[in-house]
BANU-563802 format. One record per residue: chain; residue in one letter; x, y, z of N, C-alpha, C in turn. Coordinates in pm, 1 decimal. Layout:
N
unit->A; code->A; n.X->X; n.Y->Y; n.Z->Z; ca.X->X; ca.Y->Y; ca.Z->Z; c.X->X; c.Y->Y; c.Z->Z .
...
END
This chain:
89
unit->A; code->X; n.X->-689.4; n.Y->-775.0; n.Z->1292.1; ca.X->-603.0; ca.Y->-664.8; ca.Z->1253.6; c.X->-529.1; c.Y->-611.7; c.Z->1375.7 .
unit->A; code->X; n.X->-433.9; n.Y->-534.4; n.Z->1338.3; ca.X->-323.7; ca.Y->-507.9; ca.Z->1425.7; c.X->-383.1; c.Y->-332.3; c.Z->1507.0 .
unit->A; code->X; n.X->-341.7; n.Y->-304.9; n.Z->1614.9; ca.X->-398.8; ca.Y->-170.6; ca.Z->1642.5; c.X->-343.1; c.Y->-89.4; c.Z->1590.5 .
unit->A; code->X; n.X->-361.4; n.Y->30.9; n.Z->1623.7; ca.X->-322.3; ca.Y->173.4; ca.Z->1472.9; c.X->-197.0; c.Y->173.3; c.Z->1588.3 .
unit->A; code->X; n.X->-122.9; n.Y->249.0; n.Z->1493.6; ca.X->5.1; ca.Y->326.1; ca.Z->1565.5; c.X->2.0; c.Y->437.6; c.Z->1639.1 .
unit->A; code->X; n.X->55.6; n.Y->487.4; n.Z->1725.8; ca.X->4.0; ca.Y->561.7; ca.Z->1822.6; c.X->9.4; c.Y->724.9; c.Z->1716.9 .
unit->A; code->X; n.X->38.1; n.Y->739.7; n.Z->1608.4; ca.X->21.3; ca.Y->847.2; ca.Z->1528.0; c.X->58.0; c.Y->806.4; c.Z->1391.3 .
unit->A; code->X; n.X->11.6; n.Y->911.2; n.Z->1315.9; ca.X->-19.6; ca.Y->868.5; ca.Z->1160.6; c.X->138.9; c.Y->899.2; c.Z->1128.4 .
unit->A; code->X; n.X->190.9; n.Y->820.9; n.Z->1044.3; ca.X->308.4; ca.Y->923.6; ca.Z->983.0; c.X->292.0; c.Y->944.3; c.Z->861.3 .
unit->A; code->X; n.X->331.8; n.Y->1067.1; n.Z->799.4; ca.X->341.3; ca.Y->1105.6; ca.Z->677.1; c.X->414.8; c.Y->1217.7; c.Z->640.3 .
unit->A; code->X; n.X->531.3; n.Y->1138.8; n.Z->665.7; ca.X->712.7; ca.Y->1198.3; ca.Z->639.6; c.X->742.3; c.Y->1126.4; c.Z->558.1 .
unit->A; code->X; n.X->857.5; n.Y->1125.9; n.Z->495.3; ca.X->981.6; ca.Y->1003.4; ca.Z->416.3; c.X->882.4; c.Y->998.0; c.Z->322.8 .
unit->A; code->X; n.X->910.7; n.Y->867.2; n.Z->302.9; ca.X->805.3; ca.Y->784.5; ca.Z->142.1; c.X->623.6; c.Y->789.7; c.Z->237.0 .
unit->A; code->X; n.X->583.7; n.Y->752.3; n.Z->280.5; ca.X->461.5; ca.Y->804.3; ca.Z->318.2; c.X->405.6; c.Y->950.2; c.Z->274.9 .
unit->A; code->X; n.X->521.5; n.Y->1026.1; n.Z->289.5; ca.X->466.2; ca.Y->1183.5; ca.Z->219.1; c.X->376.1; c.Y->1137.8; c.Z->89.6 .
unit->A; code->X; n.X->463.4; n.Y->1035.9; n.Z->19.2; ca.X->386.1; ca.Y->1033.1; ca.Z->-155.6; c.X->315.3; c.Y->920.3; c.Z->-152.5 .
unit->A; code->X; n.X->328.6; n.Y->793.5; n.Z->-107.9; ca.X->284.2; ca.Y->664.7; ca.Z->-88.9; c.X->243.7; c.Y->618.5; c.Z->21.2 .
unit->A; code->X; n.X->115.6; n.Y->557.0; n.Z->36.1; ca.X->48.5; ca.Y->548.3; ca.Z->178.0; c.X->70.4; c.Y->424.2; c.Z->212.4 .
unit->A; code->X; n.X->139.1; n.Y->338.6; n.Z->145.3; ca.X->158.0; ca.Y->184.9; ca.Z->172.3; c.X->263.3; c.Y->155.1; c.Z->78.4 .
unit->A; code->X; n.X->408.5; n.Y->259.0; n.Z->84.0; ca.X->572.3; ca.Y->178.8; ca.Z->76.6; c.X->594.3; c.Y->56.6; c.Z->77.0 .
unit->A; code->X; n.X->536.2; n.Y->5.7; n.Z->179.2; ca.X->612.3; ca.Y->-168.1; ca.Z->179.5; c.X->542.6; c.Y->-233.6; c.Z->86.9 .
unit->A; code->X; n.X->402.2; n.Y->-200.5; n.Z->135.8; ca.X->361.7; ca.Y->-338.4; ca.Z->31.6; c.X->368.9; c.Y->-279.4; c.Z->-158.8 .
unit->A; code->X; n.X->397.9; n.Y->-162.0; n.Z->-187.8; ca.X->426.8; ca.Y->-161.9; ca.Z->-330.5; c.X->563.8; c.Y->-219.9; c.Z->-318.0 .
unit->A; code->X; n.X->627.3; n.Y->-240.0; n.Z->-243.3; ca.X->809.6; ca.Y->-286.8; ca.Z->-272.4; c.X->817.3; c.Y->-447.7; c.Z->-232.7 .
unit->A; code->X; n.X->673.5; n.Y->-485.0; n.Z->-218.0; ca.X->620.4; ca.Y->-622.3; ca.Z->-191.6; c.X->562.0; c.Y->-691.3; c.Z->-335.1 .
unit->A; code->X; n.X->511.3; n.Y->-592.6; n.Z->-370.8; ca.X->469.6; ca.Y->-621.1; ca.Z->-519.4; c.X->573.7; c.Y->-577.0; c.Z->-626.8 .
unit->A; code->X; n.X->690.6; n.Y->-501.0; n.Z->-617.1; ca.X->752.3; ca.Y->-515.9; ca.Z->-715.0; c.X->829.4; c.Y->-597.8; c.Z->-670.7 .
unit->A; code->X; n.X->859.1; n.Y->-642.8; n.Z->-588.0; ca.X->946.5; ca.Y->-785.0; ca.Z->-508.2; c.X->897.5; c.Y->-914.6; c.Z->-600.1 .
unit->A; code->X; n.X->770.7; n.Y->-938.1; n.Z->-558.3; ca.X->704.6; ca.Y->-1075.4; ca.Z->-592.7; c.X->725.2; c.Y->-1009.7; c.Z->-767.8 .
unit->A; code->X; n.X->685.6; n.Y->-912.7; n.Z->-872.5; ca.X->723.2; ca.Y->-892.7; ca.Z->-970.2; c.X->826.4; c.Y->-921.1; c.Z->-1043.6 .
unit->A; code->X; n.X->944.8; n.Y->-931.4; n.Z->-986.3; ca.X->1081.4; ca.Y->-946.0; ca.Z->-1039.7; c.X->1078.1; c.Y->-1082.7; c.Z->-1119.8 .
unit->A; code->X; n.X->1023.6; n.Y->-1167.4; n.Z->-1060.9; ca.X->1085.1; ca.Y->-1297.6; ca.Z->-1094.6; c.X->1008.1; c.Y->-1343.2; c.Z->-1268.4 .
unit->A; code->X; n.X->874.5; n.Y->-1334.6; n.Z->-1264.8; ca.X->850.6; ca.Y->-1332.7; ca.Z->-1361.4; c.X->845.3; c.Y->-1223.7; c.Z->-1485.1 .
unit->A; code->X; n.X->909.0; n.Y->-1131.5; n.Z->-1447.4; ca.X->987.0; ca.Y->-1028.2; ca.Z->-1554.2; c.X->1092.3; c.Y->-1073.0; c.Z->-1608.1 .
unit->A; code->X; n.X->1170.5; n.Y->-1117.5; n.Z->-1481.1; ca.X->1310.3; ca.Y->-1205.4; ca.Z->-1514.6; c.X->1317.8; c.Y->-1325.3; c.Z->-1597.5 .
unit->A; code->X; n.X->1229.5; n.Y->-1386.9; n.Z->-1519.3; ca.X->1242.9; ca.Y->-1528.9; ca.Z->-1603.8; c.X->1138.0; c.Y->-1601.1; c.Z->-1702.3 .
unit->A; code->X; n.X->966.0; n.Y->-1458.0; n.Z->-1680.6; ca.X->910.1; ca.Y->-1566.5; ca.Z->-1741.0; c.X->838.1; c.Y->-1685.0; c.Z->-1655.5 .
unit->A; code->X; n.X->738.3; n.Y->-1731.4; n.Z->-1721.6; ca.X->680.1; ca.Y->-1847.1; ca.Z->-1713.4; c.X->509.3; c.Y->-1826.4; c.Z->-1619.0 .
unit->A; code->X; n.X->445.4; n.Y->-1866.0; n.Z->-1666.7; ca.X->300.1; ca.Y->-1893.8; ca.Z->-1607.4; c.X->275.5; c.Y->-1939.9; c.Z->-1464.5 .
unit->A; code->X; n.X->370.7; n.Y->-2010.9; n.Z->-1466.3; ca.X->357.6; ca.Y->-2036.3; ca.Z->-1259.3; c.X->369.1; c.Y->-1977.4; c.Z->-1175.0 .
unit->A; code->X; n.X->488.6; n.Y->-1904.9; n.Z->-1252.7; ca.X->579.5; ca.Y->-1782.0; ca.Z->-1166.0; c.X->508.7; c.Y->-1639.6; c.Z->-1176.5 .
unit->A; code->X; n.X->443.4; n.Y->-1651.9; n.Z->-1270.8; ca.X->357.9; ca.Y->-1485.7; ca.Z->-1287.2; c.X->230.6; c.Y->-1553.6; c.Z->-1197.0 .
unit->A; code->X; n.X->126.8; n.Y->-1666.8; n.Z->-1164.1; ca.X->54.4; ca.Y->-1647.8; ca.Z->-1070.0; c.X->102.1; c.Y->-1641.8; c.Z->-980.1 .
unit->A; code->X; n.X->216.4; n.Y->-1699.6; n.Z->-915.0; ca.X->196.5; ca.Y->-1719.7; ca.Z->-741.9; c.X->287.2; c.Y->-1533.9; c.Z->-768.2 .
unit->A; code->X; n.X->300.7; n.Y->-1453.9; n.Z->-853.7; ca.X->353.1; ca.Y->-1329.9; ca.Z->-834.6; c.X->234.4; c.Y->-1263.2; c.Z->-809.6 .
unit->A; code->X; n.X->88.7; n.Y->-1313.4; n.Z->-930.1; ca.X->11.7; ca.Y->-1219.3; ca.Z->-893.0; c.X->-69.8; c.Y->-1253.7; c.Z->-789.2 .
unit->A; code->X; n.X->-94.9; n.Y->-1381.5; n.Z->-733.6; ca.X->-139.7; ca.Y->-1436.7; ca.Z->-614.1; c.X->-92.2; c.Y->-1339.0; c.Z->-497.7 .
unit->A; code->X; n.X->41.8; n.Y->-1314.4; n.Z->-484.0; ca.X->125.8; ca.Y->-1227.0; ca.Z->-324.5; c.X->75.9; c.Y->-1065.6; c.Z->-420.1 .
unit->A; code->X; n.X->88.9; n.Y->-1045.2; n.Z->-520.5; ca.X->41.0; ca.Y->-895.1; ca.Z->-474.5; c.X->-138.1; c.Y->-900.7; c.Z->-475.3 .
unit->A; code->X; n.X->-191.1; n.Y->-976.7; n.Z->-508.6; ca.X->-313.9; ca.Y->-967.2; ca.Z->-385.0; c.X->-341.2; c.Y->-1020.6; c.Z->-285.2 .
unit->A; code->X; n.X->-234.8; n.Y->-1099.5; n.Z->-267.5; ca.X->-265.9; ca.Y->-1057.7; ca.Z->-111.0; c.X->-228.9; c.Y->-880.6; c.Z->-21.6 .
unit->A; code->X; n.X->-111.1; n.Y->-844.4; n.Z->-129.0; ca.X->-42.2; ca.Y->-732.0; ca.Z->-58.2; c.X->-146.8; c.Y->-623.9; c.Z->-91.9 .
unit->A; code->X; n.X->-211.9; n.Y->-601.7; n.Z->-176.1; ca.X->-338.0; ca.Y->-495.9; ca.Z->-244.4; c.X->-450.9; c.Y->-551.9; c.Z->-119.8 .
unit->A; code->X; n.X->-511.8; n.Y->-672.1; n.Z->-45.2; ca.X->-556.6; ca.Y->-709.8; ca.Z->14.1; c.X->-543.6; c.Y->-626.1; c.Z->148.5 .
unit->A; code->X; n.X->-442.6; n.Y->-663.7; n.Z->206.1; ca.X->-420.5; ca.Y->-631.6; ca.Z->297.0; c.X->-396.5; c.Y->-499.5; c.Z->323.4 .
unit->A; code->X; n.X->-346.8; n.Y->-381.7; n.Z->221.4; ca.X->-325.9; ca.Y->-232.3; ca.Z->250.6; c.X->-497.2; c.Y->-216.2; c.Z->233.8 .
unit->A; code->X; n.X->-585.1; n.Y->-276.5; n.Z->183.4; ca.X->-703.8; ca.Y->-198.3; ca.Z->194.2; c.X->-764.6; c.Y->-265.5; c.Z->303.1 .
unit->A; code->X; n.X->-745.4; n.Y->-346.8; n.Z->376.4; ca.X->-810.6; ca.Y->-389.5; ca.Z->500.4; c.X->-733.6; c.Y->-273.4; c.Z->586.9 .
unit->A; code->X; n.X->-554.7; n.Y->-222.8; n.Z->603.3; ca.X->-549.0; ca.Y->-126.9; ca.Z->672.0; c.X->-597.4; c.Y->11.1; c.Z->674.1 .
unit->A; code->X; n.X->-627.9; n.Y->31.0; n.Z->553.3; ca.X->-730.6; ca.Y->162.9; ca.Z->556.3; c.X->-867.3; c.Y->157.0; c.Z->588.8 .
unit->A; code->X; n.X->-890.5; n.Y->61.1; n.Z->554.5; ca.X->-1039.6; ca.Y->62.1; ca.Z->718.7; c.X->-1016.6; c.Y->59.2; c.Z->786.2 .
unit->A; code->X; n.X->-946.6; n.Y->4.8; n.Z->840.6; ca.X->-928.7; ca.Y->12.6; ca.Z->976.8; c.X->-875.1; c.Y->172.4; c.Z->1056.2 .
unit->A; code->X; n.X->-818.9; n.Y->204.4; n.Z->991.0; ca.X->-784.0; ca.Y->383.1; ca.Z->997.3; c.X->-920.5; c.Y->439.6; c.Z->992.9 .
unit->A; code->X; n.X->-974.0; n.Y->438.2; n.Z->864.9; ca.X->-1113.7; ca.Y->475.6; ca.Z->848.9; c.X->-1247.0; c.Y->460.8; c.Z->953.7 .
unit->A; code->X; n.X->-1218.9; n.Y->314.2; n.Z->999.3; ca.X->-1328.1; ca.Y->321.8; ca.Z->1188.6; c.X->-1254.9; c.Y->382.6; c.Z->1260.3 .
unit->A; code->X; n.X->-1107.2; n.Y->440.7; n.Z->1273.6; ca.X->-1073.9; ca.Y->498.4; ca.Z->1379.4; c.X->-1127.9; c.Y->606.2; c.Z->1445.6 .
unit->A; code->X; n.X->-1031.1; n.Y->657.0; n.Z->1540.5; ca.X->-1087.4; ca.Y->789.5; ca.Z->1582.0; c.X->-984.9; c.Y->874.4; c.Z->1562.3 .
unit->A; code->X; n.X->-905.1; n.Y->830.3; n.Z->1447.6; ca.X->-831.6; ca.Y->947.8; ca.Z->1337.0; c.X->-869.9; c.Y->930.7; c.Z->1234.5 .
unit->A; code->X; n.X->-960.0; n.Y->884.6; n.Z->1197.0; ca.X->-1057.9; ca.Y->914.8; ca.Z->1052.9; c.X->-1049.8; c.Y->1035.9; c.Z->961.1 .
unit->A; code->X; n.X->-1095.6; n.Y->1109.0; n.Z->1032.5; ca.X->-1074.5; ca.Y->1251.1; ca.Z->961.0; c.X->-949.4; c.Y->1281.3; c.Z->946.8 .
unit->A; code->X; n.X->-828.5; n.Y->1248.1; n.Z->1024.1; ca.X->-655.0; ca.Y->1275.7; ca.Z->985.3; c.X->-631.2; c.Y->1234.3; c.Z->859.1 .
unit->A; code->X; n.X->-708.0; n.Y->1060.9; n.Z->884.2; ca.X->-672.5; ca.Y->1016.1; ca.Z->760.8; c.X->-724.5; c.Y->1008.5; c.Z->609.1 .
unit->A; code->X; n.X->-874.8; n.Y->1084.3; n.Z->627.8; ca.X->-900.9; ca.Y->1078.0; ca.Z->498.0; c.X->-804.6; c.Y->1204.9; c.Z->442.6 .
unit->A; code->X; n.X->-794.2; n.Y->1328.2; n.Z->486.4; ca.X->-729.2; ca.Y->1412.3; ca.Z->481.4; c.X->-609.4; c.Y->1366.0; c.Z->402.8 .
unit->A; code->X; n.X->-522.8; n.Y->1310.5; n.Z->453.9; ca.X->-397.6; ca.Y->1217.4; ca.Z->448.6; c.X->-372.8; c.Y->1119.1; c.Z->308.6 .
unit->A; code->X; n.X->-532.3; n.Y->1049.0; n.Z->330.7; ca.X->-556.5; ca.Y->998.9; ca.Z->133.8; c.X->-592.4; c.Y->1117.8; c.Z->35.6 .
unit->A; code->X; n.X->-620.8; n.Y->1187.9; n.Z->80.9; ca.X->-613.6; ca.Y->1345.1; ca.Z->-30.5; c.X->-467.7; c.Y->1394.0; c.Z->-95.4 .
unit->A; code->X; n.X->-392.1; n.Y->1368.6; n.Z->-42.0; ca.X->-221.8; ca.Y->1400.1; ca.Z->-40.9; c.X->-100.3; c.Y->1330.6; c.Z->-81.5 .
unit->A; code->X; n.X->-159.8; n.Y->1160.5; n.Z->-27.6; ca.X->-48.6; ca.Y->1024.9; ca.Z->-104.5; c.X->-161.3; c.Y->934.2; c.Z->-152.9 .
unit->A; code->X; n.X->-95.6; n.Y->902.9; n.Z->-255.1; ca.X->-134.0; ca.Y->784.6; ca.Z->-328.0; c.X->-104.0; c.Y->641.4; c.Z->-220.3 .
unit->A; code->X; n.X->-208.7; n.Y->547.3; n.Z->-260.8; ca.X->-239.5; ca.Y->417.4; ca.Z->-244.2; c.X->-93.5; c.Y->368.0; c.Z->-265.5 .
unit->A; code->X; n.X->-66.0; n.Y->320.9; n.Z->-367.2; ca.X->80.2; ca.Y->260.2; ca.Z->-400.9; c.X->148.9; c.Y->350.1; c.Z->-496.7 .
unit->A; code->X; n.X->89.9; n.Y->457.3; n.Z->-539.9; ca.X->158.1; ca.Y->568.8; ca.Z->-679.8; c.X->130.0; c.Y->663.6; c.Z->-638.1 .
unit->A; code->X; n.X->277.1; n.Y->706.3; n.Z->-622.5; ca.X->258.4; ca.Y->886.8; ca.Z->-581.9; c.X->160.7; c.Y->1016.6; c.Z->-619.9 .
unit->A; code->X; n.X->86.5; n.Y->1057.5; n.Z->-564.3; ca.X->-35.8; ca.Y->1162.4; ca.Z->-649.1; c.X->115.8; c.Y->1302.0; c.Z->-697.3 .
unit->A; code->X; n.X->89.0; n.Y->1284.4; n.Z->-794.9; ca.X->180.5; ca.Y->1404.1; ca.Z->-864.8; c.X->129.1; c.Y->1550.8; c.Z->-837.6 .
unit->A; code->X; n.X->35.2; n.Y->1544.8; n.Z->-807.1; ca.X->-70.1; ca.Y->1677.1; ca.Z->-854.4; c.X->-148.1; c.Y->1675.4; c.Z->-661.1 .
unit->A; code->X; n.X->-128.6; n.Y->1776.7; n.Z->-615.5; ca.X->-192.3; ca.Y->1792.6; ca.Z->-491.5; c.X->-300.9; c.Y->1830.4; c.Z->-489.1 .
unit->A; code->X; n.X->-424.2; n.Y->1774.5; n.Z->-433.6; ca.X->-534.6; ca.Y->1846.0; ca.Z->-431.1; c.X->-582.1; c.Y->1908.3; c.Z->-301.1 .
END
């Protein structure tokens, strides 16, 4: 895994979503078999979004051993995983 960033951000789309890219990774790989259909094309779609569901939860452990742990559980209290939390707790 890659090292943390030298600070958390949670501005822009991070305010609501804690992992932007990879939901726009999964509606990416989504398109095609919406579009066109077909059984091959819906696994290797759902094949890349787990890998992309894969990989955002390997980066939240890795946040989670940090030594901004506590920023960040804080931080999962506030944005959603890939769906915006509507409702603040």
């Amino acid at each position: 895994d890659l090292p943390l960033p030298d600070r958390l951000i949670a501005e822009g789309p991070y305010r609501w979503v804690r992992h932007p890219f990879y939901v726009s990774y999964i509606l990416g790989t989504m398109a095609g078999p919406v579009a066109v259909g077909g059984v091959v094309l819906s696994l290797i779609a759902l094949t890349m979004a787990v890998a992309a569901v894969t990989a955002a939860v390997r980066e939240e452990r890795v946040w989670l051993a940090s030594h901004r742990a506590e920023r960040y559980r804080q931080y999962q209290k506030t944005a959603g995983m890939f769906l915006p939390v509507l409702w603040r707790r």
